[in-house]
Structure formats: C-alpha cells, structure tokens
N, C-alpha and C positions, 0 to 999 in steps of 0.2 A: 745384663748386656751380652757376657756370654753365652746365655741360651738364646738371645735372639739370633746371633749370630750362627750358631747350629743350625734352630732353624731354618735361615735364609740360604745357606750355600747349598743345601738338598735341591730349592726351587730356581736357583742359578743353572745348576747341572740341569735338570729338569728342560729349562728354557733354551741354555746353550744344544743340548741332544736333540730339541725340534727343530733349531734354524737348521742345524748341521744336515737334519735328513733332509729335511724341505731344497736345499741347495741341490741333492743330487739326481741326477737325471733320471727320471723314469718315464715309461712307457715310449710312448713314438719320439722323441727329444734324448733317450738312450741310445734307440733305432739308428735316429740319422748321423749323432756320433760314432757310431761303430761302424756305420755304412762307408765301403770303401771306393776308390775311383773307381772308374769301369778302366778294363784295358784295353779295352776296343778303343776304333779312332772311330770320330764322328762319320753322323751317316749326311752330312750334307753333301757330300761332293759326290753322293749316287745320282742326284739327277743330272749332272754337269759331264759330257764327254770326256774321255780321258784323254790328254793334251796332244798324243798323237795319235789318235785312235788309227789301229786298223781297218781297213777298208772291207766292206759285208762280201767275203769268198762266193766264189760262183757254186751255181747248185739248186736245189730244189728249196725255197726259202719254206721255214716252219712257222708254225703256230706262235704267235706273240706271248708274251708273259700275260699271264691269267689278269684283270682286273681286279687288284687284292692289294688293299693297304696295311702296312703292317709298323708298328713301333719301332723306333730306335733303340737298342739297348742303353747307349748314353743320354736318352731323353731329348729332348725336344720336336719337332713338328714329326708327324708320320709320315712315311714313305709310299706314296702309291709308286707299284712295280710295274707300271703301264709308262713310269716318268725315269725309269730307270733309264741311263744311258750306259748303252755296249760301246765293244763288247764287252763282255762278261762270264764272266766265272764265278758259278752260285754255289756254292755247299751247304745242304743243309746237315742238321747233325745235332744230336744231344749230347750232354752230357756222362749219360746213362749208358747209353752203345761204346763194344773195347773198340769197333772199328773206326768209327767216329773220331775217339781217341787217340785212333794208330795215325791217322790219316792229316790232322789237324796240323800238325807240324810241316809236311810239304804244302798244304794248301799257304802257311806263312810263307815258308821260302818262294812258293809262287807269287807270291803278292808281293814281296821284294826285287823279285826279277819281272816285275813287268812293265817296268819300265815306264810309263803313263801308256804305254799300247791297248789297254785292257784293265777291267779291274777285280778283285777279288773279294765278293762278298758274301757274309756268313747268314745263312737263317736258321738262330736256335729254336728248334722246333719241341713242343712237348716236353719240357727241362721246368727247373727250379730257376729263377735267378743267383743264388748262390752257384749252387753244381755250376753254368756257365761261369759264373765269374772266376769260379777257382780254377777251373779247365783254362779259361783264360789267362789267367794268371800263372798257370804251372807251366803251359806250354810256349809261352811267350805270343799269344796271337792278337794282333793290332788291327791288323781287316776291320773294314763297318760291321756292322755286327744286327741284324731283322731279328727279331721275336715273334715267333708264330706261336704263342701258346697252347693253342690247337694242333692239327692238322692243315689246316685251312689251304696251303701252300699245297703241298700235296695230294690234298683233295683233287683241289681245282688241275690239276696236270695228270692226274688219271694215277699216281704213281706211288705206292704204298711202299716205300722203301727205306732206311738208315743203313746207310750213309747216302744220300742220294746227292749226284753233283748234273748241274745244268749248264750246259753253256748257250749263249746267248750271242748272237751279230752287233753288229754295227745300230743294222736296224729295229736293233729290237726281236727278234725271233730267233725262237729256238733252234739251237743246230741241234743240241744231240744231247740226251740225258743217258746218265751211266749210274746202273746199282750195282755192280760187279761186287762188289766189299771195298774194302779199303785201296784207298789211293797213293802210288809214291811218286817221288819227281820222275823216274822216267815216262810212267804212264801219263802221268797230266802233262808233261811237255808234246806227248805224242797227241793224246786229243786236242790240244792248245793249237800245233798246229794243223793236225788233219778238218776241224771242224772249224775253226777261227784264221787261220791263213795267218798264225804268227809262228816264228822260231823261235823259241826260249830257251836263252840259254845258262848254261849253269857256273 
C-alpha cells in the first residue's frame, strides 16, 4: 500500500504543475493584461464644434485640412480630418524628438485654457504605441490624441517637419503652420491669437 502511494503523489504533482501552467496567461491574453489605459481623452468630440467657438478672423482664408483619415489612439471609429471642427490647434510630434518633448507640456496647459473657444489635438506621427503612451503618461497629456503611423499628415501639407504645429479656423482652413522647434505658452498664446482671433490667457 505504501509503495502505491509513492507512486501516485509523483503523478499528483505532475497533474497539479499542468493545470497551474495552463491557467496562466500567455501570448495575446498576457498582452491585453499588461496593456494600459490610454491617457489621452477620447477623440469623439473632434468632429463637434467647440461650445463657444471662435469666430474664422479676417484675412486671406488657407488651404483646408488635407483629406486624410486617421485612428484614435483610444480606439474606436477613425477620424476623417476634412470632419474636424475649428478652430483648432494640431501638434504633431513623436515620441522620439527632445523637442517634441520639450513642447508637449504647454501644448496641455493650452488645452486647459481654452476654454471650449478652440481645441487642442495631438497627431503622433512615426512613434511606437508604448513611446506615446509613456510620453503621455510622464508628462500628464489628455488632448485627443490621431496616430499617423506614417508620414501621411505631413505628406499631404507639404511639410517635413517635428515638431510641426497647425492651426486651423472656424472653417476649417489653415491659418498658419509653424516648425520653428519647440513651443512654449508665451509663443502659442501669441499665434493663438494672431492666427485664430482668440486671447489666451494664462
């Protein structure tokens, strides 16, 4: 009786060590475990006017947003940027650029001071999904958040640039794109209002 019993507690262990592995997560069921929220805010309310939009300034009206759809970073429907509602303040920017990085943090405080006048959306262009999310995550940025995994975005605008920022009317059209390097709040308040006829204040 006691050797059967030797026997059998080897093939007990044996059976308990397969369920145990079998239980734990592997492959894409790891993935989506480990996968974290996104910090961005949803990108639904780029096609909706912002609640008190300003009025499209007088002037020479520009070239419309390219006909270019592009993903949400938080996932759900795409974005055609032909449905975008101004105005608008576009940053694009990777993760991978320091200026990009330098800049990312007034582009938030802008997006907090604008009051529903305007709004402020990111397109991470040429990036990892992680690299954005931890950028997101270090520097506190909640803006909609476009994935151009390509170029595509800047293609189509003629404009080979990081950190490249767009601003955009009422109507839809381009007022004024800027690659100077990196952006801080006095300067984006000055194009905010010289190109979009808003005052921002701090």
């Amino acid at each position: 009786m006691n050797r059967f019993a030797y026997l059998l507690v080897p093939l007990l262990l044996a059976a308990a060590g397969c369920t145990a592995a079998e239980e734990q997560p592997t492959g894409r069921a790891a993935a989506n475990r480990a996968e974290r929220p996104s910090p961005f805010a949803d990108c639904a309310t780029l096609t909706a006017a912002p609640a008190s939009a300003a009025p499209t300034p007088s002037g020479t009206p520009g070239e419309r947003l390219p006909e270019l759809t592009l993903a949400c970073f938080t996932g759900g429907a795409p974005v055609s940027l032909g449905d975008v509602k101004g105005p608008a303040v576009i940053n694009v920017w990777a993760s991978w650029c320091p200026p990009c990085r330098k800049e990312l943090p007034a582009f938030q405080r802008l997006s907090e001071r604008a009051a529903g006048r305007f709004q402020v959306i990111g397109v991470n262009s040429q990036d990892s999904r992680s690299g954005a999310q931890s950028i997101g995550e270090d520097f506190g940025v909640r803006f909609p958040m476009l994935v151009d995994q390509g170029d595509a975005f800047e293609r189509a605008l003629e404009r080979r640039a990081f950190p490249l920022t767009v601003l955009v009317d009422a109507d839809g059209r381009i007022r004024h794109t800027d690659s100077s390097g990196a952006l801080d709040d006095a300067r984006l308040t000055e194009l905010v209002r010289e190109h979009l006829g808003v005052e921002v204040r701090s």
